[in-house]
C-alpha positions in Angstrom: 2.4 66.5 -19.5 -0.4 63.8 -19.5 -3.0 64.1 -22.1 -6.4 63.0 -20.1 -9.4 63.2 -22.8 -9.6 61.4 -26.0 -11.5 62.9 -28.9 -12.8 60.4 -31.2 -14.6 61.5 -34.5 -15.6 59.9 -37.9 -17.2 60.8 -41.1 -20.9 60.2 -41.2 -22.1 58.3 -44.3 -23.5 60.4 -46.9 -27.2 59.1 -47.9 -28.8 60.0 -51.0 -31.5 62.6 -50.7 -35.1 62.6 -51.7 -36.7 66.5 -53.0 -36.7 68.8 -50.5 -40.4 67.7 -49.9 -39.9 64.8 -48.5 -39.2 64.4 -45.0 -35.8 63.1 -44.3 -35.3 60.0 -41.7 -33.6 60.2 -38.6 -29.7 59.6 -38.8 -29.0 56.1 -37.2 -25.8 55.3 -35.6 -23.2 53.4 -37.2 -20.2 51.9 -35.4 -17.1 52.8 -37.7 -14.3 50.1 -38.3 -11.6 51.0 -35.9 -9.3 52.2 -38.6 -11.7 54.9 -39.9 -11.8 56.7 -36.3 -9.6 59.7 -36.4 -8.5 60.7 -32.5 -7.2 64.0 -31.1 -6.0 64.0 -27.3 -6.0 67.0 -24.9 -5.0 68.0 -21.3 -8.4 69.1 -20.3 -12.2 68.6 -20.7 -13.1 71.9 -21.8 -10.6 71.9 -24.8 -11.8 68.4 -25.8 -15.3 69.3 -25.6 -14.8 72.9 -27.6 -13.3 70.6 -30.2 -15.6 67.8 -30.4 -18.3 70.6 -30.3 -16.8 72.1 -33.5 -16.0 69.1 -35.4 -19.9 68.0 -34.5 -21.8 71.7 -35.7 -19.8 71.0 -39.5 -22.4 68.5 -39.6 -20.5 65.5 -40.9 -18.9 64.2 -38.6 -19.8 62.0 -35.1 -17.6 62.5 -31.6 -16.9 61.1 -29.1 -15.1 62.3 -25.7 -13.4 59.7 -23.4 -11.2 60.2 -20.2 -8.1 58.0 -20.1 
């Protein structure tokens, strides 16, 4: 069986945070270093992306979904 899609996830950096007054800034991306990117393949997009999307909701982590 051929695996097809790629997930590819990685910690976001943890800032520290202001008081709860202050509005927070946008989260910018950061390219990881290739040995910090974690990678789980599947057999079909819909798995992949049910994945990635529950990796992405716990809020700490980036994904990415590739073919190949």
């Amino acid at each position: 069986m051929r695996c097809n899609w790629l997930v590819e996830y990685w910690k976001i950096p943890k800032r520290p945070v202001g008081s709860h007054a202050q509005m927070s800034e946008q989260l910018k991306y950061i390219k990881p270093k290739q040995e910090n990117i974690l990678r789980r393949y599947f057999t079909d997009y819909k798995s992949a992306n049910n994945f990635a999307a529950s990796i992405f909701a716990r809020g700490d982590y980036h994904t990415n979904i590739k073919q190949g």
